[in-house]
C-alpha positions as CSV (number, residue, x, y, z in Angstrom):
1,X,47.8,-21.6,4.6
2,X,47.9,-19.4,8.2
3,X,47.8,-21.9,10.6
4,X,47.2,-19.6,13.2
5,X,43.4,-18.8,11.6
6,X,41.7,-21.7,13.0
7,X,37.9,-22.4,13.5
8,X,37.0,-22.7,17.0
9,X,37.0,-26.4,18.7
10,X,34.8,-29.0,17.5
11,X,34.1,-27.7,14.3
12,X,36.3,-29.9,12.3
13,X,35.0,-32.9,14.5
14,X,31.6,-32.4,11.9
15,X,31.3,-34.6,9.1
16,X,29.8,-32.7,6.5
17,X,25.8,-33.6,6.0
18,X,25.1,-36.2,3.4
19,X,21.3,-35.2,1.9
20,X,19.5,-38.1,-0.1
21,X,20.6,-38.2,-3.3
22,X,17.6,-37.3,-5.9
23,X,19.9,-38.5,-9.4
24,X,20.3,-41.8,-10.9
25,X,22.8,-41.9,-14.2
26,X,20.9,-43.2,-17.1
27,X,17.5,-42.4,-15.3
28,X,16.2,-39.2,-16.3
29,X,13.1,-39.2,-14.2
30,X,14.1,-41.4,-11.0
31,X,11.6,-42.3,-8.1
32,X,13.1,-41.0,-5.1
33,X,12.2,-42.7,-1.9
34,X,15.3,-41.0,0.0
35,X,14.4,-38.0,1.4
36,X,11.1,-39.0,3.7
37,X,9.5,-36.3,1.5
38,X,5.4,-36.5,1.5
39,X,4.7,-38.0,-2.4
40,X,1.3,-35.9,-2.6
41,X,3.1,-32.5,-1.8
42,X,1.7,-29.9,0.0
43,X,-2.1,-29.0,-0.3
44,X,-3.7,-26.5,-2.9
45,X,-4.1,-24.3,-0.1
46,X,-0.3,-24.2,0.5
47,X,0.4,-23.5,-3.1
48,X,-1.7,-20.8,-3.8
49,X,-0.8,-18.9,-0.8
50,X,2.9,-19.6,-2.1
51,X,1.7,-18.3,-5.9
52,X,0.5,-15.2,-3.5
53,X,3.5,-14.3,-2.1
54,X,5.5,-13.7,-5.3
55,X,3.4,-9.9,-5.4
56,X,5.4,-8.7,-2.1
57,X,8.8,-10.3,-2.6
58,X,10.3,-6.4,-2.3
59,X,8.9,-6.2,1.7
60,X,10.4,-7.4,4.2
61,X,8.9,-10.1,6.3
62,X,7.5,-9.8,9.9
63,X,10.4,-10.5,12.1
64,X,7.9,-12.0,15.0
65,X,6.1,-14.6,12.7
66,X,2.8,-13.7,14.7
67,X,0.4,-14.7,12.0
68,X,2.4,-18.3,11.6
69,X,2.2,-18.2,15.0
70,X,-1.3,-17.6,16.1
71,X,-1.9,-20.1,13.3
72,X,-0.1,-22.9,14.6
73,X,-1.5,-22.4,18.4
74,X,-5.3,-22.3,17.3
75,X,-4.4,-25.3,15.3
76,X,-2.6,-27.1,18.0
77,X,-4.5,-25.4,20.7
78,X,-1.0,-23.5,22.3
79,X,-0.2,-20.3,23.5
80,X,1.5,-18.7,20.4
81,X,3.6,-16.6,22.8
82,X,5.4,-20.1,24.0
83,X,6.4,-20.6,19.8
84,X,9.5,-19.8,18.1
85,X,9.7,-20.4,14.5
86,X,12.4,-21.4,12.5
87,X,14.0,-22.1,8.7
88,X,13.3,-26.0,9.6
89,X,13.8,-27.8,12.9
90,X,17.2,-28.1,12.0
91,X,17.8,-24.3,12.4
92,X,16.0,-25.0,16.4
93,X,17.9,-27.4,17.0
94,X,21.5,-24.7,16.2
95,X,19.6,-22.4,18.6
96,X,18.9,-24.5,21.1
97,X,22.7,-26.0,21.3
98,X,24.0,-22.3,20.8
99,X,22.0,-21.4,23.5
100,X,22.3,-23.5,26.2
101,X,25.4,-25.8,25.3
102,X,29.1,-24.8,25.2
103,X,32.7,-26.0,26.2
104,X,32.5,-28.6,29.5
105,X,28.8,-28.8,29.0
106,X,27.1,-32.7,27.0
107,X,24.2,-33.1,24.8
108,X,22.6,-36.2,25.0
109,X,21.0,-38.5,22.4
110,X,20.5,-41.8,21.2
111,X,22.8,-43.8,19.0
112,X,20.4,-43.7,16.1
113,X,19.1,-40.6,16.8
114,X,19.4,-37.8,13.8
115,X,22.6,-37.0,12.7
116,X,22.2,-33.1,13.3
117,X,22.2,-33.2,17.3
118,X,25.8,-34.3,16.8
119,X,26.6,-31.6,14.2
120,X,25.0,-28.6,16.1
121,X,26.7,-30.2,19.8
122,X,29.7,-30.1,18.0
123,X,29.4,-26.4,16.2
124,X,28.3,-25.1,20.2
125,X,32.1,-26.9,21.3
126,X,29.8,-29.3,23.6
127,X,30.8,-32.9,23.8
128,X,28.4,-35.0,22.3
129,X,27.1,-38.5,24.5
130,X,25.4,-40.9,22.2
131,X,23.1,-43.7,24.2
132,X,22.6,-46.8,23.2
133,X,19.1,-48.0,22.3
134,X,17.6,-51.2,22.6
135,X,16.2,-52.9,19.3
136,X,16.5,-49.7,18.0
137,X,14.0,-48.2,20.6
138,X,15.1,-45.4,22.9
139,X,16.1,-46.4,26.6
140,X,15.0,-44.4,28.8
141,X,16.6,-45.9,31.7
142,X,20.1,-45.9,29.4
143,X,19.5,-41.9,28.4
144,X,19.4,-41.2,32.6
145,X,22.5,-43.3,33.6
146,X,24.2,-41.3,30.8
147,X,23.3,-38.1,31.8
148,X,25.6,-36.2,34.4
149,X,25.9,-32.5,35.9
150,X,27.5,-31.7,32.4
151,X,24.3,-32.1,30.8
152,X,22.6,-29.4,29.2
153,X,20.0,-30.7,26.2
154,X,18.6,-34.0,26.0
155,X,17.3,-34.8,22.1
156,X,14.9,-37.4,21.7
157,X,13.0,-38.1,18.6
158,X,9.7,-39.4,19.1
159,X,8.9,-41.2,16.4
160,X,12.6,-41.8,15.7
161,X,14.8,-41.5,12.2
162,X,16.3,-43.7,11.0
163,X,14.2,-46.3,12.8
164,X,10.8,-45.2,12.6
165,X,10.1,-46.4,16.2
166,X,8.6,-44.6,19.5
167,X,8.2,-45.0,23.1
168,X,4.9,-43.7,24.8
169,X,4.2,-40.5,25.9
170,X,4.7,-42.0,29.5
171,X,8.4,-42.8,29.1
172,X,9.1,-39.4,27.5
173,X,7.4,-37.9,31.0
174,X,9.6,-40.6,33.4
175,X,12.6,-39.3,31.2
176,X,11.5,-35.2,32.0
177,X,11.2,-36.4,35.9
178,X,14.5,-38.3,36.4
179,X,16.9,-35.8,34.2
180,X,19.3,-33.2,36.5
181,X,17.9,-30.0,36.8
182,X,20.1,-28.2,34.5
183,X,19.2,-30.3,31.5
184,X,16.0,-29.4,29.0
185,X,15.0,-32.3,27.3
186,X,14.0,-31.5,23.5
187,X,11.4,-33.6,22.4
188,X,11.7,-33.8,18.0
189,X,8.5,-34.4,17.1
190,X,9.5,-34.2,12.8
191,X,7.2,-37.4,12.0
192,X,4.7,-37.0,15.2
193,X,1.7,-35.9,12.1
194,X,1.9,-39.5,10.6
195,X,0.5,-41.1,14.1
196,X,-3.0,-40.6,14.9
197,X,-4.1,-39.3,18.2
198,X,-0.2,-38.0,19.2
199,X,0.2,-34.5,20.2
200,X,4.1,-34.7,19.3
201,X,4.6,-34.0,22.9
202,X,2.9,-30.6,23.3
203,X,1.2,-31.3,26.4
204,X,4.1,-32.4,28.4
205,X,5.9,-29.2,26.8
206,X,3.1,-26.9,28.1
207,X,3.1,-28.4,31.7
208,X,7.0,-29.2,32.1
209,X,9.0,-26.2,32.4
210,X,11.8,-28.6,31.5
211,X,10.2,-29.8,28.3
212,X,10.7,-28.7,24.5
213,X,8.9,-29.5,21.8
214,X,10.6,-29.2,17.9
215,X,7.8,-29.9,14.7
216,X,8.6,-29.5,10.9
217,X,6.5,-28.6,8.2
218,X,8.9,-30.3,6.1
219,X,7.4,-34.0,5.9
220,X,3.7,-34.4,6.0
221,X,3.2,-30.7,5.0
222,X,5.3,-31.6,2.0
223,X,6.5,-28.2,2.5
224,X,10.8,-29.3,2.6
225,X,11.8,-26.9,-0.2
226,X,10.9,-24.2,1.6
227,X,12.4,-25.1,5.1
228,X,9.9,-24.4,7.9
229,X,10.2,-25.6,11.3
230,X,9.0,-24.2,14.6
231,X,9.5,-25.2,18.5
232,X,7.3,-24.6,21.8
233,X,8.1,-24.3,25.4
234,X,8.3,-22.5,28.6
235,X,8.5,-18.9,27.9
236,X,11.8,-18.5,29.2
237,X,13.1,-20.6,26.6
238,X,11.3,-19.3,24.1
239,X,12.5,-16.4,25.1
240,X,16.4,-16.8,24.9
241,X,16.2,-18.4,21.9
242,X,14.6,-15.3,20.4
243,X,18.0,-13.9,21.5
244,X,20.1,-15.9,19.2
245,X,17.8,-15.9,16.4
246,X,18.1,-13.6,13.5
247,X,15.1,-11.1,12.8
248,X,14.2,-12.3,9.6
249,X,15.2,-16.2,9.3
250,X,11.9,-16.8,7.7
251,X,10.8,-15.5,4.5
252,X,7.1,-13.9,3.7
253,X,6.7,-16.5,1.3
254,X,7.7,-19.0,3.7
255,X,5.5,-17.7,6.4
256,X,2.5,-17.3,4.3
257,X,2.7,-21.0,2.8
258,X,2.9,-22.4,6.1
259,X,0.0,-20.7,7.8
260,X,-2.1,-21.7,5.1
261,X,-0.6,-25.4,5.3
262,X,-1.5,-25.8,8.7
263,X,-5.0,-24.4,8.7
264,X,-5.8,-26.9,5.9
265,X,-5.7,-30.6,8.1
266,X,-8.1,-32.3,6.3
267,X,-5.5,-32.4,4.0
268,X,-2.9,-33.7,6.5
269,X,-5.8,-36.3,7.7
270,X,-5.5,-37.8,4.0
271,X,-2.3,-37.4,3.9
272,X,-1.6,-39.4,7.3
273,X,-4.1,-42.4,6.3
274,X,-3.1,-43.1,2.9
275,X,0.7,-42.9,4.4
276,X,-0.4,-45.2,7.2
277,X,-2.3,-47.9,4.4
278,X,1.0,-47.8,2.2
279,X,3.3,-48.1,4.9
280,X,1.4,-51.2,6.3
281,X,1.2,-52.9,3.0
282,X,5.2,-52.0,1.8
283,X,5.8,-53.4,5.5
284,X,4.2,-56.7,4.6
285,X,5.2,-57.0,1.8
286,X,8.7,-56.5,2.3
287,X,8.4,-59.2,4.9
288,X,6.8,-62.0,2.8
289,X,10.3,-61.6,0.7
290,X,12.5,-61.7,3.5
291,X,13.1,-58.2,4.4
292,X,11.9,-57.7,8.0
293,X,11.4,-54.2,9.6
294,X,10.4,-52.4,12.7
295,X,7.1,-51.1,13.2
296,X,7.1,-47.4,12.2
297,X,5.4,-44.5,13.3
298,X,6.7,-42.4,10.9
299,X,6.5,-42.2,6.6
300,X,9.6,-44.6,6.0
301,X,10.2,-48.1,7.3
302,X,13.7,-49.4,8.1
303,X,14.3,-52.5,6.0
304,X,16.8,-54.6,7.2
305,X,18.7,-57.2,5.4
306,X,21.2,-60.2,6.7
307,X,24.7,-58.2,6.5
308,X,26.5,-54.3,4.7
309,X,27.1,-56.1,1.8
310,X,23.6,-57.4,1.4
311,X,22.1,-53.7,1.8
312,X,24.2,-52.3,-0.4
313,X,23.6,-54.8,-3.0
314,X,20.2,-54.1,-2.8
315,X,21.1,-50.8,-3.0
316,X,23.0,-51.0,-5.9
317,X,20.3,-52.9,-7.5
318,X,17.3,-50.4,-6.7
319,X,19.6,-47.7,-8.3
320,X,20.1,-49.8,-11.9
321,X,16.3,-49.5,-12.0
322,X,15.8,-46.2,-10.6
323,X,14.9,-46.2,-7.1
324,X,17.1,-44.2,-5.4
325,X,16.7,-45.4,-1.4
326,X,18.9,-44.5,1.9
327,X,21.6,-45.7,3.3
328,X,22.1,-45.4,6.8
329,X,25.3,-46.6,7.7
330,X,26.5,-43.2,9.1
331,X,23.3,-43.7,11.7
332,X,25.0,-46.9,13.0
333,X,23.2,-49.0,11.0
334,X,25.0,-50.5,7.4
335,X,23.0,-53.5,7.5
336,X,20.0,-51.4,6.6
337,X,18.2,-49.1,3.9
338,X,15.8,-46.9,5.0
339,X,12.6,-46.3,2.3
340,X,10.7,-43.6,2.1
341,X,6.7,-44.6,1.8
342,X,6.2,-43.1,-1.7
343,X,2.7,-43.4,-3.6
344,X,1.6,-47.0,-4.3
345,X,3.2,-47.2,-7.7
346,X,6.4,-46.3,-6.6
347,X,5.5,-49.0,-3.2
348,X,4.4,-51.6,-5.4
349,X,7.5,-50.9,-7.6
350,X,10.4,-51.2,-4.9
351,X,8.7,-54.0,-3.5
352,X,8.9,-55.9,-6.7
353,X,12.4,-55.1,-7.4
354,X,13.6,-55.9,-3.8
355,X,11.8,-59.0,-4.3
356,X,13.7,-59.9,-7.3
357,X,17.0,-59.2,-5.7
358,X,16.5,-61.9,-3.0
359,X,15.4,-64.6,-5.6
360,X,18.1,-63.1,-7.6
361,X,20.4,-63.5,-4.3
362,X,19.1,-67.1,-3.3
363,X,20.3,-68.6,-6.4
């Protein structure tokens, strides 16, 4: 080994990513409620313009997304010029701490927040500042008394993972006002489909030149496989990140698929409502056998149980009959699974069996 070839600082402060695990020994065909993936998959729409794609694999894609663009923003009623696409919101969120974060400089988020603001902060050589929460709701007041002149981003998701929680629109505006001028707060709006009514934060983004806004077409688009993300803000943003990002970071096929996911939102409309009926029900009914959770905004719910042994028990249990669920001690919270709203046989299924692990347990 050269000692002397060394990565730059922070990187081996990264714990590699742990994904949700999709295999279960012994199960061949496992129900996978792990991954916050959508159960119905993406609409028919999406598919065939994916089948379409396949013709033109030997081109090379638009560098500029403009049609994905000027898709999203008649959609969503934005400027397409103020949207940067990306391969996921992950790959924004890399740009956004490249960027504008670097040694001497902190990122801010919250204790439960996802795992990848740490990850990217610490790839950038930033110092990472993780904010407590309260009841696993962000703190807006806490966020502002931890930011500093060393700030540079400010990540909040809104609705959270792993929690499922969010604070209204209001609060995200008190937090843009009170945060030091050299600081953009990044608003991750991943989950912002699955609540009615919600713009994800797009309005605040438009009028707030210190205001960013990250969405995903990787949960209720049930388009994950092919990694599709994309952000909007003040041009001048928009336009240094176009600076670090690489000309063709998005595929035809992915481009394509997306555009014709996003025009189709009656899909997304069923999508959200039958998400929101299972959710309430698996919420419910996880609570009439002891298992208590927040209410989410999002297309998981955060069951927590008495103690880290007790969740992984349960755990352990769900897995002997083929339910692979998600840990979440690495978000700061071991005492807790998070489950992934599948359809309602798979809903009716892990409620059962979490049901017979506490009569199992009280005995």
């Amino acid at each position: 080994m050269n000692d002397q070839i060394r990565p730059q600082p922070g990187i081996m402060e990264i714990d590699l990513y742990v994904g949700g695990q999709s295999q279960v020994p012994g199960h061949s065909e496992p129900i996978k409620l792990s991954s916050n993936e959508n159960p119905a998959g993406p609409s028919d729409k999406a598919k065939e313009a994916f089948s379409r794609a396949v013709h033109r694999l030997n081109r090379y894609p638009s560098t500029g997304h403009a049609t994905l663009r000027h898709a999203i923003g008649d959609v969503h009623g934005l400027d397409p010029d103020r949207i940067l696409c990306g391969a996921g919101s992950d790959e924004i969120i890399s740009f956004l701490c490249q960027a504008y974060a670097g040694p001497g400089d902190e990122v801010v988020f919250t204790e439960h927040g996802f795992l990848m603001y740490r990850v990217y902060t610490h790839a950038a050589g930033a110092t990472p500042v993780c904010v407590a929460e309260r009841d696993r709701v962000t703190d807006v007041d806490a966020i502002l008394a931890a930011c500093s002149a060393r700030t540079r981003l400010v990540f909040v998701a809104n609705p959270n993972n792993p929690t499922g929680t969010m604070i209204p629109l209001a609060e995200i505006e008190r937090l843009a006002a009170g945060l030091p001028p050299q600081a953009l707060l990044v608003i991750d709006g991943a989950y912002a489909e699955f609540v009615e009514g919600y713009d994800g934060g797009a309005e605040l983004a438009t009028r707030l030149p210190n205001v960013f806004m990250m969405r995903t077409f990787s949960k209720i688009y049930g388009l994950g496989g092919l990694r599709v993300g994309w952000g909007y803000g003040a041009r001048s943003v928009i336009d240094v990140l176009n600076r670090v990002r690489g000309p063709f970071n998005l595929s035809s096929a992915q481009q394509e698929t997306a555009e014709a996911a996003v025009r189709d939102q009656d899909w997304i409309a069923r999508c959200r409502s039958e998400n929101a009926r299972l959710r309430g029900w698996l919420t419910e009914a996880l609570a009439e056998r002891g298992v208590p959770a927040d209410t989410s905004f999002a297309n998981f719910i955060l069951a927590r149980f008495t103690s880290e042994d007790e969740a992984n028990a349960c755990d352990a249990f769900l897995r002997q009959d083929g339910l692979i669920v998600r840990r979440v001690g690495g978000y700061g919270l071991a005492e807790c699974l998070r489950i992934t709203i599948g359809d309602e046989p798979a809903c009716r299924r892990v409620a059962h069996m979490i049901g017979q692990f506490k009569a199992g347990a009280a005995q």
